[in-house]
C-alpha positions in Angstrom: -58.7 -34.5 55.0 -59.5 -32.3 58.4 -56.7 -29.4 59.1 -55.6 -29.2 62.4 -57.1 -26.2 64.2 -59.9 -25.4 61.1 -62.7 -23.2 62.4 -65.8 -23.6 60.7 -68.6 -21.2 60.1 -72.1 -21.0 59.0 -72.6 -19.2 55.4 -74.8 -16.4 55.8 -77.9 -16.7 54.2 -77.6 -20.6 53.9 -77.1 -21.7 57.9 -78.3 -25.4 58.7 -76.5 -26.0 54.3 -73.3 -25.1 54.2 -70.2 -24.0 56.5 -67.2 -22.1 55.3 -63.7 -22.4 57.2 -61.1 -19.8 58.0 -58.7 -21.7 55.5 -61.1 -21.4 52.5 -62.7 -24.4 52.2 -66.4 -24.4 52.0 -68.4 -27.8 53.0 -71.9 -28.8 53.1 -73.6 -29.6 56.0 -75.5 -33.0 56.7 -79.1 -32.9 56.5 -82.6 -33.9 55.1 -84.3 -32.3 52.2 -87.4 -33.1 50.5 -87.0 -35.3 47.8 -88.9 -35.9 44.2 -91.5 -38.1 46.0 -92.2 -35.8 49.1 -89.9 -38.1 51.0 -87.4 -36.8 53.2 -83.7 -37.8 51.6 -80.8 -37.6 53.4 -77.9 -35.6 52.1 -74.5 -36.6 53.3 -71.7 -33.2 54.7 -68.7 -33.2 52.4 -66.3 -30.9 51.3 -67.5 -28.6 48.2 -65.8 -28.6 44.9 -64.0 -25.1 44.0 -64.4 -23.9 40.1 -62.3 -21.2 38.9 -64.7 -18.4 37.9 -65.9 -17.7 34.4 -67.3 -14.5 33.1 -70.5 -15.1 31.3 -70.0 -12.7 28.4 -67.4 -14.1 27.0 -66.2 -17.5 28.6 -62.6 -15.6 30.3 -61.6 -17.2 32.9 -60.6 -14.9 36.2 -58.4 -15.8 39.0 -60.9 -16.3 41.4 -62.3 -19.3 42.8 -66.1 -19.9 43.1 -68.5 -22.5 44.7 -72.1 -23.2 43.6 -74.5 -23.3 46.7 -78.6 -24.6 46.8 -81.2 -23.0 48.7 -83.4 -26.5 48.5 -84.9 -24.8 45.5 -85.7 -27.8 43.1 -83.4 -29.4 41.1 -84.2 -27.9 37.9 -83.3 -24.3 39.2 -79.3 -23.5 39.1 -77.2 -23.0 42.2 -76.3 -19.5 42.5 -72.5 -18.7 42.7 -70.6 -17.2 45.0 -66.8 -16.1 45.3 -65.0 -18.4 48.0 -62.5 -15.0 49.1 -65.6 -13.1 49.9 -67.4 -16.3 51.8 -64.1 -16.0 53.9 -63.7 -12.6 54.8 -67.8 -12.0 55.3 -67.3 -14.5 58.2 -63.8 -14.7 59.4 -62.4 -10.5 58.4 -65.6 -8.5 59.2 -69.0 -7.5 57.0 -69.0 -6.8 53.9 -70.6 -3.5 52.7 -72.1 -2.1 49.9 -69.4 -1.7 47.0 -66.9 -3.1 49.1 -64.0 -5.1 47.2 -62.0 -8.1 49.2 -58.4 -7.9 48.4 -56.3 -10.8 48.6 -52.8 -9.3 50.8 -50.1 -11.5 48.9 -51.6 -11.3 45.4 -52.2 -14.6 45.1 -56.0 -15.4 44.1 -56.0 -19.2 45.3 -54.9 -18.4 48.6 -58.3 -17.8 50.5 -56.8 -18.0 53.9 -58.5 -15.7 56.2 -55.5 -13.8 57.3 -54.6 -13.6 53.4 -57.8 -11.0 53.1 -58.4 -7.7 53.6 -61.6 -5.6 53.0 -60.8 -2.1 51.2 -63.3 0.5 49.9 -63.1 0.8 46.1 -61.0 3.8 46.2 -58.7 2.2 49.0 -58.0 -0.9 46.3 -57.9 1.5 43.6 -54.7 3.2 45.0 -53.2 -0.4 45.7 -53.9 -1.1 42.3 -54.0 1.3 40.0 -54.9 -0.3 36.6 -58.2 -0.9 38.4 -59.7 2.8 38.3 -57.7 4.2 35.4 -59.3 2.7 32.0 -56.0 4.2 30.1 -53.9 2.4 32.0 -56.0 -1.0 32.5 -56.2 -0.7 28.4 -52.8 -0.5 28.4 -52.1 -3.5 30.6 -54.0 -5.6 28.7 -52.6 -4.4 25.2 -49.1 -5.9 26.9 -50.2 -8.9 27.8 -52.2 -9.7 24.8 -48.4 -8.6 22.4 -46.6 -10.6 25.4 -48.8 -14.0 24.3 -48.9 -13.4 20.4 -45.0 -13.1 21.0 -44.7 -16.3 23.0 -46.8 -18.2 20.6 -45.0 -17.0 17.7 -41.8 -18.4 19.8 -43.3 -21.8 20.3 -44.2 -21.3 23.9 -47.7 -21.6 23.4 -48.9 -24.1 21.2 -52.9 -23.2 21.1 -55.4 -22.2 23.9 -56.4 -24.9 26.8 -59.7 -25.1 27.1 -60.9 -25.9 30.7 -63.4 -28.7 31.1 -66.6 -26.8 31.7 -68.2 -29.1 35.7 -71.6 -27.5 36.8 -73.6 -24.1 36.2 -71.0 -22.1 37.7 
């Protein structure tokens, strides 16, 4: 399904591969690459499945959506991940810079529409949001939440833990 008035982009670093648009949707391009055989395969464009990010350490899911991307590196070597909201705002907001954070403007993570974003320093989204910078205060956050789910559970609002269908590397 094509949005009316979409602009699409080329992904820096992977131009002629992949194309991100202003609306947060990230597609592959058409083209040939080098198959198993030396042959030259065709790969068809099509838009490019989102995954919700996962931290590595421990399996958490965060709030933010990712997309694996190739480099026509073989098939046995993993796609390297990338966040969708930073994708977006490298080509549509301005460039990113070293220790830059992308902040999304209405605080919702899964709206990656370029006029959604923002790019702050550190200590510009720090002051936004404060539990970021202050450990005290991030441990304290987290210490409610984690007494705000025991008590739903022991209400019989939560039954157990979902466990999301691991798709890909990412």
């Amino acid at each position: 399904m094509e949005l009316l008035n979409e602009r699409w982009v080329p992904v820096h670093g992977y131009e002629g591969q992949y194309e991100v648009s202003d609306h947060g949707r990230v597609r592959s391009v058409a083209r040939y690459r080098r198959g198993k055989a030396g042959a030259m395969v065709q790969v068809v464009g099509r838009i490019m499945r989102l995954h919700t990010k996962k931290r590595k350490n421990n399996g958490r899911t965060l709030p933010y959506q990712e997309v694996g991307l190739r480099d026509g590196s073989p098939r046995g070597v993993a796609s390297k991940c990338f966040l969708v909201h930073r994708l977006v705002a490298q080509a549509f907001v301005g460039e990113l810079f070293e220790g830059c954070h992308v902040d999304h403007i209405d605080g919702n993570h899964s709206n990656n529409l370029y006029t959604n974003l923002r790019i702050l320093s550190a200590r510009e989204h720090g002051r936004l949001h404060p539990c970021i910078t202050d450990p005290t205060r991030n441990a304290k956050m987290q210490a409610a939440a984690q007494a705000k789910v025991a008590a739903m559970r022991q209400a019989g609002e939560i039954v157990g833990r979902l466990r999301a269908r691991t798709e890909g590397v990412c």
